[in-house]
SEFIZA-948561 format. One record per residue (C-alpha): x, y, z; residue in three letters; residue number from 1. Coordinates in steps of 0.5 Angstrom, whole numbers, plus 500, padded with zeros to 3 digits. Each point is the difference from the previous one (the first is absolute). Layout:
((X,Y,Z),"ALA",NUM)
...
This chain:
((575,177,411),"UNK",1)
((495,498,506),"UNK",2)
((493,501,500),"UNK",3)
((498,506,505),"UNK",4)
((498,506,501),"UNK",5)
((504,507,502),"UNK",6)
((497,506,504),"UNK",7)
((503,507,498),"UNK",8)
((499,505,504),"UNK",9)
((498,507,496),"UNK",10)
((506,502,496),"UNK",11)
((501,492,497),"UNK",12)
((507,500,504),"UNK",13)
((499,497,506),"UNK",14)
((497,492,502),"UNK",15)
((496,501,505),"UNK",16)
((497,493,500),"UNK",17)
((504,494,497),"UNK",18)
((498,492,499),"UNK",19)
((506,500,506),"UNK",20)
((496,503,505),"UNK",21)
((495,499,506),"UNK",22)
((493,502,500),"UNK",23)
((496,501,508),"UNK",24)
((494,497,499),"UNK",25)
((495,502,506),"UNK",26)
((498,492,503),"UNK",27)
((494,501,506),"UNK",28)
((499,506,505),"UNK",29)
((498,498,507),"UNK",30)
((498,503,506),"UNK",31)
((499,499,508),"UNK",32)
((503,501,507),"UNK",33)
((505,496,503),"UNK",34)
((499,499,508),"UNK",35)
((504,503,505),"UNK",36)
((508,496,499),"UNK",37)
((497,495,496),"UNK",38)
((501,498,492),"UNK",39)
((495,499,494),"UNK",40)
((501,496,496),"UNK",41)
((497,500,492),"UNK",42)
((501,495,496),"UNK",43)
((501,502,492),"UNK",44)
((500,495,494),"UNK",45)
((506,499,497),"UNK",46)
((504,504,505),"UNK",47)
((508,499,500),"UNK",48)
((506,502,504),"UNK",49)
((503,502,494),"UNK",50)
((501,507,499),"UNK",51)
((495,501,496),"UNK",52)
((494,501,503),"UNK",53)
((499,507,504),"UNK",54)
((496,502,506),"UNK",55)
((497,508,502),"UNK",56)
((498,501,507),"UNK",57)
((496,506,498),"UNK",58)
((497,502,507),"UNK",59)
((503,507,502),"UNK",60)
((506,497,501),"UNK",61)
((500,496,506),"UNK",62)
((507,499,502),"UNK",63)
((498,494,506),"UNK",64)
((498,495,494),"UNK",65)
((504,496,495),"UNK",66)
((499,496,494),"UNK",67)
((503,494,498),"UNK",68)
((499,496,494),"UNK",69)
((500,493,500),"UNK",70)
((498,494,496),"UNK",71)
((493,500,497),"UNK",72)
((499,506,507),"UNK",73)
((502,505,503),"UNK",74)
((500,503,507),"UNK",75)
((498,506,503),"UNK",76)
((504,502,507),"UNK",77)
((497,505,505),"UNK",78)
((505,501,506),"UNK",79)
((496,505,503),"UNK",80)
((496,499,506),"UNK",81)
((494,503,497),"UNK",82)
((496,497,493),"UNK",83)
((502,503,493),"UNK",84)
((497,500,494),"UNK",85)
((503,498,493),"UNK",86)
((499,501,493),"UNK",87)
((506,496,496),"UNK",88)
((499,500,493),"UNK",89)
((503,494,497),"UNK",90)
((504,500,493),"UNK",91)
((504,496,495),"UNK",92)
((506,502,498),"UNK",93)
């Protein structure tokens, strides 16, 4: 038998955390403005575009921005003709 660990939920029954899984963990927080029609880019170490990092714009949702995830960066679009602030938590899935 492998080495691992197994989580149970309360009745003993159900796994509800294996070896297969994947677990977030939380990488950086940032926050600022973003001009008027313009991007920010933010460098993060180690960032790929792989699907395994995840980003959250946590700034009263702001549908004039958008976020994109690049290699060791990601960018914050603002396609608004006022500036907008930002505040993206940056994770490791």
């Amino acid at each position: 038998m492998p080495y691992g660990l197994k989580v149970f939920d309360s009745t003993g029954n159900n796994v509800r955390l294996d070896t297969t899984d994947r677990i977030i963990r939380f990488v950086a927080f940032y926050t600022g403005t973003t001009a008027a029609n313009s991007t920010t880019t933010i460098s993060v170490s180690g960032m790929t575009n792989d699907g395994t990092w995840g980003l959250n714009d946590d700034a009263y949702g702001n549908i004039y921005a958008a976020l994109a995830i690049g290699s060791g960066q990601f960018t914050h679009t603002n396609s608004s003709s006022i500036s907008v602030a930002y505040k993206i938590q940056v994770f490791k899935i």
